[in-house]
VODRENMI-584857 format. One record per residue (C-alpha): x negated, y, z negated; residue number from 0. Coordinates in pm, 1 decimal. Layout:
REM residues N
X Y Z NUM
...
//
This chain:
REM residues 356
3963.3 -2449.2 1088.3 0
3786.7 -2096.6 1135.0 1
3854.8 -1865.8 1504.4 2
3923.8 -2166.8 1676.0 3
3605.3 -2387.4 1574.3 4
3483.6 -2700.3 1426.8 5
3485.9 -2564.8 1053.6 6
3167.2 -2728.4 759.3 7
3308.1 -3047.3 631.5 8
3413.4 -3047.8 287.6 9
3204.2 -3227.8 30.7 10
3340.8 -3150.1 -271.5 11
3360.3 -2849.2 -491.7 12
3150.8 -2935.1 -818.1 13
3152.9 -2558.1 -963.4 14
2945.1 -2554.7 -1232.2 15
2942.1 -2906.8 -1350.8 16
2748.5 -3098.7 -1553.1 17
2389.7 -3103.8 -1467.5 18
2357.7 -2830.9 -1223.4 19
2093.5 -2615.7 -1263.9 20
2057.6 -2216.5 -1223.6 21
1853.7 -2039.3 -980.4 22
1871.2 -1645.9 -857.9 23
1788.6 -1640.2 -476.7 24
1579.8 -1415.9 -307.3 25
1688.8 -1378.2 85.0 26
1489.7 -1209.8 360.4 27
1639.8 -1056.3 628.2 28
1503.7 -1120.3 1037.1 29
1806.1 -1069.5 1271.6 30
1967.8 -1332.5 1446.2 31
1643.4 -1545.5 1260.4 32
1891.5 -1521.0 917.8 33
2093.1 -1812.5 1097.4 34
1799.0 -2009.3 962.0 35
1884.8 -1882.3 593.3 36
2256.3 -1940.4 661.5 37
2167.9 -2310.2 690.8 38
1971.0 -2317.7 397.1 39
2205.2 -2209.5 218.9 40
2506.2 -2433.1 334.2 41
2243.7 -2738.0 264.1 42
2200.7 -2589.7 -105.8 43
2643.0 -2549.9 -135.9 44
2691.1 -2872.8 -18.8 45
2454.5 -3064.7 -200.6 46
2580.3 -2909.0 -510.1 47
2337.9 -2918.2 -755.2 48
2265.5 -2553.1 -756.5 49
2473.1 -2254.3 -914.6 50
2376.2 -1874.4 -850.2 51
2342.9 -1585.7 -1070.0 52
2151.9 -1301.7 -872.5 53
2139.3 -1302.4 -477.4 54
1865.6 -1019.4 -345.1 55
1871.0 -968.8 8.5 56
1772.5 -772.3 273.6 57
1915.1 -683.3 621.6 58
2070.8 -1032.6 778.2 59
1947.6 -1183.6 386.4 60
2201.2 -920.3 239.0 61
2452.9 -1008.7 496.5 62
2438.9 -1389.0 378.6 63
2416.5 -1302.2 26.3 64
2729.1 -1101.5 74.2 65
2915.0 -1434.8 234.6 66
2739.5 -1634.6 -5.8 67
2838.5 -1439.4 -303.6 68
3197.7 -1346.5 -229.7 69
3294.3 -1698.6 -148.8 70
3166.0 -1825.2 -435.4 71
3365.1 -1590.5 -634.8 72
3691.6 -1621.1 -445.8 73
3695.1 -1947.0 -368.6 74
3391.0 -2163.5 -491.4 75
3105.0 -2364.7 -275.8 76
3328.0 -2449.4 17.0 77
3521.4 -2084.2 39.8 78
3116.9 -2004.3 72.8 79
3036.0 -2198.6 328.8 80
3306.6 -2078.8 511.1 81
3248.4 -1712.2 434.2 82
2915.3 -1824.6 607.8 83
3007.7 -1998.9 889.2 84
3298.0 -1692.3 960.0 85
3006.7 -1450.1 986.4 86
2822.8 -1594.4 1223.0 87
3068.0 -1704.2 1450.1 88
3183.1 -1361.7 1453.0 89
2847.4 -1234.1 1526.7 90
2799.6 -1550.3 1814.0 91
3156.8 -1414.6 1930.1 92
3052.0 -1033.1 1975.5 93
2717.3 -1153.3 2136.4 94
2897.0 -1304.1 2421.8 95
3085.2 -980.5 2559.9 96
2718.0 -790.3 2483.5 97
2445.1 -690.5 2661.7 98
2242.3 -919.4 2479.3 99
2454.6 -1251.6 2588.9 100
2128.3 -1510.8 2703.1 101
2129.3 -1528.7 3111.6 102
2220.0 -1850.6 3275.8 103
1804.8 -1935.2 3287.1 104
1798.1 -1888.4 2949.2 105
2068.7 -2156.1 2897.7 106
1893.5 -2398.1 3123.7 107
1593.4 -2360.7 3017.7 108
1683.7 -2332.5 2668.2 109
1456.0 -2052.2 2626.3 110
1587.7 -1802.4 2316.8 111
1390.0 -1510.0 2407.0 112
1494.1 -1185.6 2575.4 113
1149.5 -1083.6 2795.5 114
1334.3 -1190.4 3121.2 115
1656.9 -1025.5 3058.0 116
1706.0 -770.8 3263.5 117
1884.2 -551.5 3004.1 118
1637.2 -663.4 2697.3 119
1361.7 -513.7 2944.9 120
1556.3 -197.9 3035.9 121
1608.5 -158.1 2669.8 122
1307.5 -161.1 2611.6 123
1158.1 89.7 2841.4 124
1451.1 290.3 2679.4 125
1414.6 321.5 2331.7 126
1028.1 406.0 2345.7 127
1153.2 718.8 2506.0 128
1466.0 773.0 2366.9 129
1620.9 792.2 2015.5 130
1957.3 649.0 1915.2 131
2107.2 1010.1 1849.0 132
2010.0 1019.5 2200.5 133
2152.5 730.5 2334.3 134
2397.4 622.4 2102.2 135
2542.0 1001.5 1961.8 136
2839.7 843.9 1853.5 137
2651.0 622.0 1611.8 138
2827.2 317.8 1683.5 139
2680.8 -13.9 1497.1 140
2854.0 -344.8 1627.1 141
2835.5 -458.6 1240.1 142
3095.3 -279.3 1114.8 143
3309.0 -432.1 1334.2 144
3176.8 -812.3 1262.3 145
3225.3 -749.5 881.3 146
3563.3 -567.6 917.5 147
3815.7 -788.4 701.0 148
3528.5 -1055.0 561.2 149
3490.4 -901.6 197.4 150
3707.4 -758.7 -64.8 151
3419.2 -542.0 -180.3 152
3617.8 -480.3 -503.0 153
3524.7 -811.3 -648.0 154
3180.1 -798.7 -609.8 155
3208.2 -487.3 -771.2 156
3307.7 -643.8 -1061.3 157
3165.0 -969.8 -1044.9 158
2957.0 -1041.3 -1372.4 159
2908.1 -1423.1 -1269.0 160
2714.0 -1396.5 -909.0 161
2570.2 -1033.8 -860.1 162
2437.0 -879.0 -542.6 163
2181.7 -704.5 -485.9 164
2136.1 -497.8 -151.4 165
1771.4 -337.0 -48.3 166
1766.8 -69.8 238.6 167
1532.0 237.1 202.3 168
1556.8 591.1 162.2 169
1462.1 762.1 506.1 170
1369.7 1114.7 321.9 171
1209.6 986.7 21.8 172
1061.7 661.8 159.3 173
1227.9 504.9 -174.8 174
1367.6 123.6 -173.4 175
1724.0 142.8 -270.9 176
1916.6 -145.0 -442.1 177
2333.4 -121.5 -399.1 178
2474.7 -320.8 -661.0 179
2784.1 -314.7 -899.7 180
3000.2 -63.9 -826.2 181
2774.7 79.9 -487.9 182
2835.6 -228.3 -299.5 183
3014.4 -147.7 60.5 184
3031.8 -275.4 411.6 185
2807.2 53.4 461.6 186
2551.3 -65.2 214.7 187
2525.1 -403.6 413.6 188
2484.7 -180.7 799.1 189
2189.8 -4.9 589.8 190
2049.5 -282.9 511.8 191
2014.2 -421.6 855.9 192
1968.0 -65.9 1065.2 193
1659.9 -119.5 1279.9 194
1593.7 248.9 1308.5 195
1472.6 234.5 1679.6 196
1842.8 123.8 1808.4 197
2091.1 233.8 1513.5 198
2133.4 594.5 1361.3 199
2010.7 600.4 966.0 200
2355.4 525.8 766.9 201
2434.2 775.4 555.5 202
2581.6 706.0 210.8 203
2653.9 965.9 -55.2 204
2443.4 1270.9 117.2 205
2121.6 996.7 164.3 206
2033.2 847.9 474.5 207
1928.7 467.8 492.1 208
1727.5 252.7 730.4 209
1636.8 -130.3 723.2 210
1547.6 -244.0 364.9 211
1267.1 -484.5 538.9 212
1041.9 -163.7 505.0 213
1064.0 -169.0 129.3 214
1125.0 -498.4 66.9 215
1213.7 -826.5 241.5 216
1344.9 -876.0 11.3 217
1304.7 -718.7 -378.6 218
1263.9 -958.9 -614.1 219
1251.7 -721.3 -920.6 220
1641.5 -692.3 -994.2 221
1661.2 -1082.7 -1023.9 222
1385.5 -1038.1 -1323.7 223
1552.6 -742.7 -1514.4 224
1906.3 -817.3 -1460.0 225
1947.2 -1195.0 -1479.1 226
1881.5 -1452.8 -1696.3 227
1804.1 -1710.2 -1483.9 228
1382.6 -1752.3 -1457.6 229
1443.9 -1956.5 -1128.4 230
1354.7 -1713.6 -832.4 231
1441.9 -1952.3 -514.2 232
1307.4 -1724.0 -212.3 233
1408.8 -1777.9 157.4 234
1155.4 -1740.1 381.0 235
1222.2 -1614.8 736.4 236
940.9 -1397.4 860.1 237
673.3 -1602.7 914.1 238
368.5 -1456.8 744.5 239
132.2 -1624.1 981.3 240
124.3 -1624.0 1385.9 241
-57.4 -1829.2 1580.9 242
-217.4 -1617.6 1867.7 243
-304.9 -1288.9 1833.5 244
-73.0 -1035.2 1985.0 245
-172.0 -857.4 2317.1 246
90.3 -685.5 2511.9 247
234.3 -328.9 2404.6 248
540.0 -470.4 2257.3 249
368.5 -796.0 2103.0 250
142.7 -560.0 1889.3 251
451.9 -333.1 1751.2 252
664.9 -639.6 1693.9 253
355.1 -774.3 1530.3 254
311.8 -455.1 1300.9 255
662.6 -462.5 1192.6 256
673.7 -794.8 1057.3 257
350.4 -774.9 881.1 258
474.7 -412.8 736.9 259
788.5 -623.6 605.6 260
603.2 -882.8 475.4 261
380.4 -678.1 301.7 262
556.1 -473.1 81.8 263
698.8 -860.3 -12.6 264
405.2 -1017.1 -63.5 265
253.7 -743.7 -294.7 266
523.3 -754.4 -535.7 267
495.6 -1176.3 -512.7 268
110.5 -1124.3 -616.0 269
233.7 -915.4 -924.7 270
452.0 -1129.2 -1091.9 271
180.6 -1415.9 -1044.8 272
-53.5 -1206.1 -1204.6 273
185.8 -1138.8 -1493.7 274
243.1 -1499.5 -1507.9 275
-118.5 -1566.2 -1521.5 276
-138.7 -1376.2 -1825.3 277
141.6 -1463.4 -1986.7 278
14.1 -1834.5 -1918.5 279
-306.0 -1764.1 -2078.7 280
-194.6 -1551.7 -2388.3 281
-309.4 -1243.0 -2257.5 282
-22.0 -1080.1 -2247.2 283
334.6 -1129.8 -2451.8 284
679.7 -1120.6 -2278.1 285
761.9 -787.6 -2475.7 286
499.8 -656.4 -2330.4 287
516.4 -748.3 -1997.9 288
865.7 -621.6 -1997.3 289
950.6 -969.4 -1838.8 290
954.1 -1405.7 -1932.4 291
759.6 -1585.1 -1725.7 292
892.2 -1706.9 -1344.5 293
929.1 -2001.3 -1145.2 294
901.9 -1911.1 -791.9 295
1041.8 -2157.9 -506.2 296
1021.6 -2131.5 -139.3 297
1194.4 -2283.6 98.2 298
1092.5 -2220.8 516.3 299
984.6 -2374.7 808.4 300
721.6 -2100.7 886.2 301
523.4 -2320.7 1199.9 302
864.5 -2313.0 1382.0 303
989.5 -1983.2 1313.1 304
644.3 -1874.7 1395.1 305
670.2 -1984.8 1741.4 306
1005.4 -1767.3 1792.2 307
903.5 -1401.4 1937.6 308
1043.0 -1091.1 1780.0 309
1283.7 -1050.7 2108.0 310
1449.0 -1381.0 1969.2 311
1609.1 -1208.3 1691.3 312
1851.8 -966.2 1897.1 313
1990.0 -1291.6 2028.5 314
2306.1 -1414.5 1890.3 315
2384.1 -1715.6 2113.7 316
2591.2 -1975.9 1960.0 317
2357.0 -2230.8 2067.8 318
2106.9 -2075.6 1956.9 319
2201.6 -1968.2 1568.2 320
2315.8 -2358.2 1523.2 321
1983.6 -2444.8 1622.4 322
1857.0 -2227.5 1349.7 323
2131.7 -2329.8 1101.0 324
2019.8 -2730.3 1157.1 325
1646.1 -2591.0 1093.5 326
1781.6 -2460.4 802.3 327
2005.5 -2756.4 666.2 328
1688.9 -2958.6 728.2 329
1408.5 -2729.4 530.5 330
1640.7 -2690.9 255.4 331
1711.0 -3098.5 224.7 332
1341.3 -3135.6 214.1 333
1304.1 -2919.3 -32.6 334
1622.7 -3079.9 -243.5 335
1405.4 -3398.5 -143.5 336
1062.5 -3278.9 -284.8 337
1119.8 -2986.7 -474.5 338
1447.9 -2972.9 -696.8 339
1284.5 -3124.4 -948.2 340
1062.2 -2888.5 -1053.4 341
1371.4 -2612.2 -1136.5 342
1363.7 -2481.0 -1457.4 343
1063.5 -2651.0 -1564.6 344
787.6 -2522.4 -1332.0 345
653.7 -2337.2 -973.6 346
691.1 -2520.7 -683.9 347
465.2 -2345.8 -431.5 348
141.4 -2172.4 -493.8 349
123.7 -1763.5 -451.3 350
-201.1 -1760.6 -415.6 351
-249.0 -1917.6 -88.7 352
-75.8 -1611.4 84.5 353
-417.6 -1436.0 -69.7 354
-701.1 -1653.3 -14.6 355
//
């Protein structure tokens, strides 16, 4: 039993046993949206055919990678899935004494977006005329609080078995940095998810750090260099594609930030298509590519999360993040359903069609 709630139900810890297959794991980040990625991934633990040797993730993707990875290591697949499940109930838990808790309408009507909360739309007015070293001086960021306790950072640190990787970026340089190893810290996590609009830029070792979604949603390029594994199983949370087109002031900014954090994504997923397209067609060697070929996966449910607006995301209603957790649990079975198969011997979705 975790805080007082209905805990995952075991299913059996099968390690790395026979027949399980290898895959490093790419997670983006999207707010309170990364419930979505946390039921993914407890689909993935409990069905057990999966081990993990390289987690990239950015903002609530790091976060999850962090639970993910740590549990693993101290505890294997169900210590994960309750690393998991302690995060966001934690997060659920500090939501309901916020400013962001849902208003009664919201609960009835079962709405998840903020627009007709009174304090989302004060908020809102606020921070396009105000900075956080103007309204928040003292820097506070609710997150170090939620993670306070959760990780031993020492052993990932010196985990050799599942490594993190951590994207945030460089405010001064506009550089992507990747913690890992030995740089991994609860700071390095509250980069990775400071929305630069309400948090001040973290600062770690004389550098200041904002959101990694601006560099990277996540990077995929540590997972080729540093592991072995040619499995790259990406979580998908911002949906590339909306259906309307965006008209209101804060529509159109919301709607410019997630194609900026796409994009840097989705350039670096054309790349390493390309460079499998050559090394495909003998155009190009592995030595020379500085890289083996890929498999790329995906698993989302982008014509759902597509209908959730960017206000969505700052809420952290229980209700609400199991909702996203079952969509998870159920995009992740499909794709255990239709798409294990393919691991380690082939793609399983089609780059391209982001291009066409």
């Amino acid at each position: 039993m975790v805080e007082g709630a209905t805990a995952p139900e075991r299913s059996g810890d099968q390690g790395a046993a026979a027949g399980t297959r290898t895959v490093n794991l790419a997670l983006q980040g999207g707010g309170a949206h990364g419930a979505f990625t946390w039921g993914v991934l407890d689909r993935l633990l409990e069905d057990g055919r999966l081990d993990f040797e390289g987690i990239s993730g950015t903002s609530a993707g790091a976060m999850n990678g962090a639970m993910l990875a740590y549990g693993l290591l101290t505890g294997g697949r169900e210590e994960a899935r309750g690393q998991l499940y302690r995060l966001w109930r934690r997060l659920a838990k500090a939501n309901a004494v916020g400013p962001w808790n849902p208003s009664w309408m919201s609960r009835f009507t079962g709405d998840p977006h903020l627009e007709a909360h009174p304090v989302y739309a004060g908020f809102d007015l606020l921070v396009r005329m105000m900075s956080p070293y103007q309204f928040n001086p003292l820097g506070l960021n609710p997150m170090r609080e939620i993670l306070r306790g959760l990780i031993d950072f020492d052993v990932l640190r010196e985990a050799a078995d599942v490594r993190l990787y951590v994207g945030a970026t460089n405010v001064r340089e506009s550089k992507l940095k990747v913690f890992k190893g030995r740089e991994l810290s609860a700071d390095c996590l509250v980069a990775s998810a400071c929305l630069p609009f309400l948090f001040q830029a973290v600062e770690i070792d004389g550098e200041h750090y904002w959101d990694g979604g601006y560099m990277g949603n996540p990077t995929i390029y540590p997972l080729i260099h540093e592991c072995a594994a040619r499995d790259v199983l990406i979580v998908q949370v911002t949906p590339i594609a909306r259906p309307a087109v965006p008209t209101t002031p804060t529509a159109i900014i919301d709607r410019m930030n997630e194609i900026g954090f796409n994009g840097t994504f989705l350039r670096e997923l054309r790349s390493l298509e390309l460079v499998n397209r050559l090394l495909a067609a003998g155009r190009l060697t592995e030595e020379e590519a500085g890289m083996r070929a890929l498999f790329l996966h995906r698993i989302e449910a982008e014509a759902a999360m597509a209908v959730l607006g960017v206000s969505s995301k700052l809420n952290a209603d229980w209700g609400f993040l199991t909702e996203l957790r079952d969509l998870g649990r159920a995009a992740a079975s499909r794709w255990l359903e239709e798409r294990f198969a393919s691991v380690g011997r082939a793609s399983s979705f089609e780059v391209e069609r982001f291009f066409a």
